[in-house]
N, C-alpha and C positions, 0 to 999 in steps of 0.2 A: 447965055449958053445954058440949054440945060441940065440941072442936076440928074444923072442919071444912076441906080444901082441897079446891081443883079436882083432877079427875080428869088425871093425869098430869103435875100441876103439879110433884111432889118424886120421882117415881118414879128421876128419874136423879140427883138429887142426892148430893152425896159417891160419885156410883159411877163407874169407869171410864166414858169414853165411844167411839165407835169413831170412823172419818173418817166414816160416810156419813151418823151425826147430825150431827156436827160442818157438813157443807155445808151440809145443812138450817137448823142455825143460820143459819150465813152468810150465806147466800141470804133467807132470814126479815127481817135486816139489812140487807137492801140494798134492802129497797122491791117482793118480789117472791113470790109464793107461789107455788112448783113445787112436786111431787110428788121425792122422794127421787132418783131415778133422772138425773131433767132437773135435780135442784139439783147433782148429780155435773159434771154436762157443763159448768151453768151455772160452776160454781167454777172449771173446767179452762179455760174458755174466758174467764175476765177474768183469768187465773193470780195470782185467791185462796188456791187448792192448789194442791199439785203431786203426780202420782198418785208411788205405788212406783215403778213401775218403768216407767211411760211418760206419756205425757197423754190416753190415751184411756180411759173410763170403765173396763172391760175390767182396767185396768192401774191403777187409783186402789188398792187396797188397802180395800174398802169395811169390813171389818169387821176389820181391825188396829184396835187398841186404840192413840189419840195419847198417845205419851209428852209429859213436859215438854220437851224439845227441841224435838220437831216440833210443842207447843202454841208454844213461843215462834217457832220457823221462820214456822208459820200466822199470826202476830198482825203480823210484821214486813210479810209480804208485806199483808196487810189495810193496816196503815201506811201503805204506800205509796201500795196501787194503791185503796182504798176510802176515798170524799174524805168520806164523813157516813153515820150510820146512819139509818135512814128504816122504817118498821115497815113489816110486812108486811100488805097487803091480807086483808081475809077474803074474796073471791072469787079463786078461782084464775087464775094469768098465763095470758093467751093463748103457747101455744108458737111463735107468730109473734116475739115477745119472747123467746123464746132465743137467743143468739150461736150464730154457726158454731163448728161446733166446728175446735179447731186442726189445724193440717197433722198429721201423725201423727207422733212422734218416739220412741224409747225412751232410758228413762235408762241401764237396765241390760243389757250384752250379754247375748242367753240362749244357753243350751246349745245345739251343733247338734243338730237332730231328723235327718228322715230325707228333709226339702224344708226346708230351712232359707237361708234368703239375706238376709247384715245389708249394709246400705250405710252408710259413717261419711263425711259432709261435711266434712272439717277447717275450721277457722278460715281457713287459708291457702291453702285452696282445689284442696287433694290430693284425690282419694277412695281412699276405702279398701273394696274386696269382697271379706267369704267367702263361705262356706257349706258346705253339705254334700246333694248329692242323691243317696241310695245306690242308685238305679236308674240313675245316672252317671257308674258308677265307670270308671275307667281310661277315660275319654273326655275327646276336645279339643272345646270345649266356647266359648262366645264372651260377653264382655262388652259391651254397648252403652252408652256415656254419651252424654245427647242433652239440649239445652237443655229446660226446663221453658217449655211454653202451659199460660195459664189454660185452667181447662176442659176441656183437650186432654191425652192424653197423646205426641201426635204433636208435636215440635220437630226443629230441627235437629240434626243428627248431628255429636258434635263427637268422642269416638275409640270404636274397637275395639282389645277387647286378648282375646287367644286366652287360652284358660285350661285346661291338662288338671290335670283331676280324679285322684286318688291311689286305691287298693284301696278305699277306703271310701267314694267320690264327695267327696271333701272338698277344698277351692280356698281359695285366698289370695291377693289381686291389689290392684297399687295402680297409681292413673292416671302414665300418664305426664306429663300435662297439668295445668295448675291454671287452676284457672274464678272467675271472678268474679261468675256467678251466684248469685240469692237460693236457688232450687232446680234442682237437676236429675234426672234419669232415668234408673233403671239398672236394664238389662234383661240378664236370662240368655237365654242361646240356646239350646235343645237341638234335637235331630231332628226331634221333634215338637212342643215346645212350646215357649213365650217364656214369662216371668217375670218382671213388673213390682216394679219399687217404687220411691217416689220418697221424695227427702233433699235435706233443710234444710241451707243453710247453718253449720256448727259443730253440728251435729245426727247422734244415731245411727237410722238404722230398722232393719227386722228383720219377716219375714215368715215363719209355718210355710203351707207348700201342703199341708202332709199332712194337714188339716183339712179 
């Protein structure tokens, strides 16, 4: 008689597997059938996973291969934050049924590009600005920090700090001020153009414009 299985049932058995099956799992176990892509976001936005190097799909590491570490990292946060397994529907979720996805953060500082601007929120309420724009080199150049509106990116103006850039466009600046805000707003200034990006409390962001 022959042995027979379902079509894809052992195909990854014993074999490496990467993170963007692994959501897919995940998300399967929690009562919901997305498509790969939106089980990314879904994972990132109940922080099931957590990406490489930020929390935005972009930044999940989709086809790194989970070591045992980051299988046990994954299970602890499941522990936690997923209260029961619940099978997954055979008709696919309405994408109304996706979470927002989270404020934007990164884990890992990246290299400066050639528009590059990180804002670091400390714990205690410093911020910290660099970057590098090399079409601004040897220029004074201006920081804005401004409260964070929902919705908005228009809030109150809480400092300016002058900033010249070095031979290579490249700045280093830290507030004078410490904030108590959940988020705030931190804008570059130049001649021509502004520069947004906003940061989380105890959080890093980081933006390329040269894209």
């Amino acid at each position: 008689m022959t042995n027979r299985t379902r079509p894809g049932k052992n195909d990854f058995r014993d074999k490496p597997i990467n993170r963007y099956r692994v959501a897919g799992l995940i998300v399967s176990a929690n009562g919901v059938n997305f498509n790969f892509p939106q089980a990314v976001n879904y994972v990132l936005a109940h922080n099931y996973m957590r990406g490489i190097e930020g929390n935005q799909s972009k930044m999940f590491g989709s086809n790194d291969i989970v070591t045992r570490a980051q299988a046990a990292v994954i299970l602890k946060h499941l522990q936690s934050d997923m209260k029961q397994l619940v099978g997954a529907p055979k008709k696919v979720t309405s994408e109304k049924k996706l979470p927002e996805n989270p404020f934007t953060e990164v884990y890992i500082k990246p290299a400066l590009g050639s528009k590059t601007l990180i804002a670091e929120f400390h714990a205690e309420g410093k911020v910290s600005v660099e970057g590098q724009f090399a079409d601004q080199a040897n220029k004074q150049l201006e920081i804005q920090i401004d409260k964070h509106l929902d919705n908005s990116r228009r809030g109150k103006m809480l400092e300016k700090i002058p900033v010249q850039t070095d031979s290579s466009g490249r700045f280093s600046i830290s507030s004078q001020g410490t904030y108590g805000d959940a988020i705030l707003n931190v804008y570059l200034r130049t001649e021509g153009t502004t520069y947004y990006i906003g940061v989380k409390r105890g959080t890093m962001n980081a933006s390329d414009y040269s894209r």
